[in-house]
C-alpha positions in Angstrom: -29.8 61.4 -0.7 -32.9 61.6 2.4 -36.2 63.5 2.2 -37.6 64.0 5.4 -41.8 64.4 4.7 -43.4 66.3 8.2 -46.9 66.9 8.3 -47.5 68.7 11.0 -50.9 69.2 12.9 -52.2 70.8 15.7 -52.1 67.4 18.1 -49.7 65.2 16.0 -46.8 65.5 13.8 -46.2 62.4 11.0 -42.8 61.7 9.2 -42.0 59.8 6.5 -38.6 58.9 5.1 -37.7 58.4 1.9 -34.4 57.5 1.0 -34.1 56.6 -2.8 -36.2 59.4 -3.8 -39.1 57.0 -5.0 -40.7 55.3 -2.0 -41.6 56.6 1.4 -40.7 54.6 4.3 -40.1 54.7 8.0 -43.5 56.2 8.8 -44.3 57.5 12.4 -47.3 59.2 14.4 -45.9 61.1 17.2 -47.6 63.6 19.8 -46.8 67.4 19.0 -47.1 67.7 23.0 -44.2 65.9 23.8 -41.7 68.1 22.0 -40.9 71.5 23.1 -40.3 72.3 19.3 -40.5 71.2 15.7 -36.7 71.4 15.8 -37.0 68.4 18.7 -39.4 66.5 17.0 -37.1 66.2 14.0 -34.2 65.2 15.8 -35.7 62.5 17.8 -37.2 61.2 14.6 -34.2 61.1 12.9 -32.6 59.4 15.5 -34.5 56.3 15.6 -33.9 56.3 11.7 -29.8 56.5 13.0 -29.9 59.8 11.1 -28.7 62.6 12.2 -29.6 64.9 9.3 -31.3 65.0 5.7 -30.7 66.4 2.5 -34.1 67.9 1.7 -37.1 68.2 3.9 -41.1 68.7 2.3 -43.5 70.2 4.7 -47.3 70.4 5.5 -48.6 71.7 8.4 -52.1 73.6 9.0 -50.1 77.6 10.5 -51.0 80.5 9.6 -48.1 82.4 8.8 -48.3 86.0 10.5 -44.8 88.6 11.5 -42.9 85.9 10.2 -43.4 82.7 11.9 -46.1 80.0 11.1 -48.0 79.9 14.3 -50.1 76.4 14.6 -54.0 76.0 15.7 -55.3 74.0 18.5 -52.8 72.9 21.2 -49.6 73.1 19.6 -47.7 76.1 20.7 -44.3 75.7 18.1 -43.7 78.4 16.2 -41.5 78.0 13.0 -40.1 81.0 11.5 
C-alpha cells in the first residue's frame, strides 16, 4: 500500500512517498508553475516513482477554501475542488 504526502505552496509543490506505511521516501521539490494543475503535478511525480497511482494521499497546502474549491495564494493559480 502507497501514501502519496503533497505539500503544496504558493511557488512549490513537495512529495513524499511512503510505501510501507512507516518511512517517507522518494522526496522531490518541484515548481507549482510548470504544471497547469495539481492533477499534473501528481501524475508526473508518480511517474518517475513508475507509479501510476496510490492508495491514500495526505495533503497540506496554504488555500483558502471558498464556493468550494481551495484557491492558493501568491502565483499559483490551481484550484482544487
Amino acid at each position: 500500500m502507497s501514501c502519496l504526502l503533497c505539500d503544496i505552496g504558493g511557488t512549490h509543490i513537495r512529495f513524499g512517498l511512503s510505501r510501507d506505511g512507516a518511512s517517507i521516501d522518494y522526496i522531490a521539490k518541484l515548481k507549482v508553475a510548470d504544471f497547469s494543475s495539481f492533477t499534473a503535478a501528481v501524475q508526473s511525480y508518480l511517474r518517475t516513482q513508475h507509479e501510476t497511482a496510490c492508495d491514500k494521499m495526505i495533503l497540506s497546502m496554504a488555500a483558502q477554501f471558498h464556493d468550494g474549491a481551495y484557491r492558493f495564494a501568491n502565483d499559483n493559480a490551481w484550484v482544487i475542488d
